[in-house]
C-alpha positions, 0 to 999 in steps of 0.5 A, a space after each residue: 500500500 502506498 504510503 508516501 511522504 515527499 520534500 520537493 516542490 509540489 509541482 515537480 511531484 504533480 508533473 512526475 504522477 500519471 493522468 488519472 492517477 488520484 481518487 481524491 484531493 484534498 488541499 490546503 494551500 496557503 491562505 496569502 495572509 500577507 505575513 509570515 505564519 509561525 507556532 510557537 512550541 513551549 513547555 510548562 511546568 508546575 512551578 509555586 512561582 510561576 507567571 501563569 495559574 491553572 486550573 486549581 490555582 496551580 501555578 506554572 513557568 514556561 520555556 520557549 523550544 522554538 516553533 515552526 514558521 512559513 511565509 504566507 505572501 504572494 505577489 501573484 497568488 493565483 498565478 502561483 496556483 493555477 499550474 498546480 491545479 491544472 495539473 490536479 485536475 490532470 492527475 484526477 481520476 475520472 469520479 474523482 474530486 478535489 477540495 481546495 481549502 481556503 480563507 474568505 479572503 481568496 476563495 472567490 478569486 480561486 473559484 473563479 480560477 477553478 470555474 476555468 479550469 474544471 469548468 463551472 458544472 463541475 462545481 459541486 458544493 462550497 462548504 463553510 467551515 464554522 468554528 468559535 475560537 479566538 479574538 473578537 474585533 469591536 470594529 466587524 463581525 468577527 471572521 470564524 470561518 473557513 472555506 473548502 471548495 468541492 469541485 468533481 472530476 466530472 459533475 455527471 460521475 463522481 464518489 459520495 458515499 451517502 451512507 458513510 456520512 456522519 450523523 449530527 445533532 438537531 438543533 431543535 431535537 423537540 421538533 422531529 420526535 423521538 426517532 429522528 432526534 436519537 438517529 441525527 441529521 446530515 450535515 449540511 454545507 456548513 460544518 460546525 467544528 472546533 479548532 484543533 486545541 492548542 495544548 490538545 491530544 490531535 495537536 501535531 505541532 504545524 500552525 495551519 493545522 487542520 481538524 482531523 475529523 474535517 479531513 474524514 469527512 471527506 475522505 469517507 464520503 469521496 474516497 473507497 478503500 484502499 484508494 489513493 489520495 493527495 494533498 500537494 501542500 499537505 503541512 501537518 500531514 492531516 490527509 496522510 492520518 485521515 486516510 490511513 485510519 480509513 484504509 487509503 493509499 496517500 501521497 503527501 508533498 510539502 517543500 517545508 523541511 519541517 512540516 514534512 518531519 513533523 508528518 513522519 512523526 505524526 504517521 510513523 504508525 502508518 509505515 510510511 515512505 519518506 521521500 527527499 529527506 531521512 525521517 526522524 524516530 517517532 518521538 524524537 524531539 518530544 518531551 517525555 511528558 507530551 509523550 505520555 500524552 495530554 493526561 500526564 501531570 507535571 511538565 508537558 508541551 504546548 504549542 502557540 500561535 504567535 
């Protein structure tokens, strides 16, 4: 079973793979913020004299291990991208799909883009991803949503697995009796979900990282068993996970040296492939308490936007 993860320029890799070679891509390109993306790692310790307090009224000191960073600005974004979803489309499997995750900010412009290249009854669904974290300015509505476009191979022949689509609560349970209620709906194309806590469990250490069970959405209702799929900015490896729990092939491309260790670290479970640079023990760099898991008392690991 393929399992690969590839230091390299993504569009050097796009042009190695065969046409129609990819069931599935999901991609999470960056956002063009316009500065530069960076989480901090840090770790804390119960300490009587410690800045900060905790739960109980503990208190803890805190020390800086570095973190991971990557520009986000592009003079010509969608220049950047229209050769790389050219060749998506290109390496896409005749029902196959691809979802582009992007930020309010850029999602139109892309979609556009991606109208020209797929053309537009291949666009099949824009999904909002809502989530409730962070500051909120007095000057606008706070912005907590994310974009992920949808777009099929061809509009008349593409993989959605009904049946695998997860259940949800209703809102207004009391309204559609007892049955419905215990059963739950189907979401619709607005997904309401967490981020990936900071200090959390899922948390791999990248700054752009994306929540897991988002990512099997996807794979669940657009890839079958034992499929391959792509993410050709793949960062902290959230594809490479989703599928591999899931029983998929993956191909994984990042041209950051370290997001692309941190996703060996994430994956060794998975027995990948590394490709373009020598993969690191699972848990080298980690303290013994991260390594333990989140439940661990004394020190441990987090990591911070910054």
């Amino acid at each position: 079973m393929l399992r690969r993860i590839v230091l390299a320029d993504n569009m050097d890799v796009l042009r190695s793979l065969e046409s129609g070679c990819v069931n599935l891509v999901y991609t999470d390109p960056p956002f063009n913020t316009g500065r530069e993306r960076r989480l901090a790692r840090v770790r804390t310790s119960r300490d009587p004299r410690g800045r900060r307090v905790g739960f109980g009224g503990h208190r803890y000191s805190e020390k800086r291990l570095g973190g991971v960073s990557y520009p986000d600005r592009f003079d010509d974004y969608l220049g950047f991208l229209e050769p790389r979803l050219r060749e998506a489309h290109r390496v896409l499997a005749a029902d196959g799909s691809i979802f582009v995750h992007l930020d309010p900010r850029e999602s139109h412009y892309v979609k556009v883009l991606m109208d020209s290249i797929f053309g537009r009854a291949s666009f099949m669904n824009e999904i909002v991803w809502a989530y409730d974290f962070g500051g909120r300015p007095r000057t606008r509505w706070p912005a907590k949503h994310d974009i992920i476009l949808w777009y099929a191979k061809d509009p008349e022949r593409y993989t959605f697995n009904y049946d695998e689509i997860d259940r949800i609560p209703y809102m207004a349970p009391g309204l559609v009796g007892p049955e419905k209620a215990a059963r739950g709906k189907t979401p619709t194309d607005v997904w309401w979900h967490t981020i990936v806590p900071t200090s959390g469990r899922e948390r791999a250490g990248y700054p752009t990282q994306k929540p897991l069970a988002i990512v099997e959405r996807i794979v669940r209702v657009h890839s079958r068993s034992g499929e391959l799929l792509l993410d050709f900015f793949a960062g902290s490896g959230t594809l490479g996970e989703a599928a591999a729990r899931l029983g998929r092939q993956f191909i994984l491309v990042d041209s950051n040296p370290e997001a692309v260790r941190i996703m060996a670290r994430r994956l060794a479970f998975a027995g990948c492939e590394c490709v373009g640079f020598e993969s690191c023990t699972p848990n080298q760099g980690t303290s013994r308490a991260a390594q333990r898991g989140p439940g661990a008392h004394g020190s441990r690991e987090v990591r911070r936007w910054r």
